[in-house]
C-alpha positions in Angstrom: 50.1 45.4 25.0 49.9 45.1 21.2 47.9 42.3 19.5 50.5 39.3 18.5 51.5 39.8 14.6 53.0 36.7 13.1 54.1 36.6 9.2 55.4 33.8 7.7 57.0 33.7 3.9 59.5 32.6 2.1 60.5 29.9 -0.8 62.2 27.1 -1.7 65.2 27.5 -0.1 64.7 30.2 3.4 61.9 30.8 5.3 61.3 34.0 7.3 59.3 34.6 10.5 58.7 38.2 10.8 56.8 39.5 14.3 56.0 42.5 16.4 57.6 42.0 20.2 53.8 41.0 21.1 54.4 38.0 18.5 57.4 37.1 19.1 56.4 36.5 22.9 53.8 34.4 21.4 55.8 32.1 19.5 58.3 31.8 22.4 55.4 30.8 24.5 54.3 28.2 22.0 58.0 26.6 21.9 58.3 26.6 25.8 55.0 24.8 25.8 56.1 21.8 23.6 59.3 21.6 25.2 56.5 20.9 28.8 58.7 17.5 29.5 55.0 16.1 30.1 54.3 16.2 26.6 54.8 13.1 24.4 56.7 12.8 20.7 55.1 14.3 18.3 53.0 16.9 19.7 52.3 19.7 17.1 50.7 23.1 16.4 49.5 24.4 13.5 49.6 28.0 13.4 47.8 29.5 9.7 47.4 32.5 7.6 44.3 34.4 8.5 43.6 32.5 11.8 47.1 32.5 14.1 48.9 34.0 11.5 48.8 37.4 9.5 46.8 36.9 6.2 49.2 36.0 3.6 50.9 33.9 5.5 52.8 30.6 4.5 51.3 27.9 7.1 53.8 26.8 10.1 53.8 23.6 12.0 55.5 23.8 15.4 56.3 19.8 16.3 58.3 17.8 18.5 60.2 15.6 17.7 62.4 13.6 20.0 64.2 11.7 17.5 66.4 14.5 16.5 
């Protein structure tokens, strides 16, 4: 399997997420986890450019947030 390839850009008003399958199964991994019903309000990942993310990258925070 290919190595997860997340790239996140944009501006002021749209953002894109652009990733291989491989990366795409990674962020739908990350959103299943913080929908866990064990997990409390608030809960977050941070998912940046050079580290989780392709270099270039915008940072992205994945957070629940019950209140919505």
């Amino acid at each position: 399997m290919d190595e997860p390839k997340i790239k996140v850009y944009g501006s002021a008003t749209e953002i894109t997420i652009a990733a291989n399958a491989t990366g795409l199964r990674d962020l739908a991994e990350r959103l299943l986890g913080l929908a866990d019903p064990e997990l409390q309000d608030g809960y977050h990942e941070h998912l940046d450019g050079g580290v989780n993310l392709e270099d270039g990258s915008i940072s992205l925070v994945l957070e629940r947030d019950d209140k919505l």
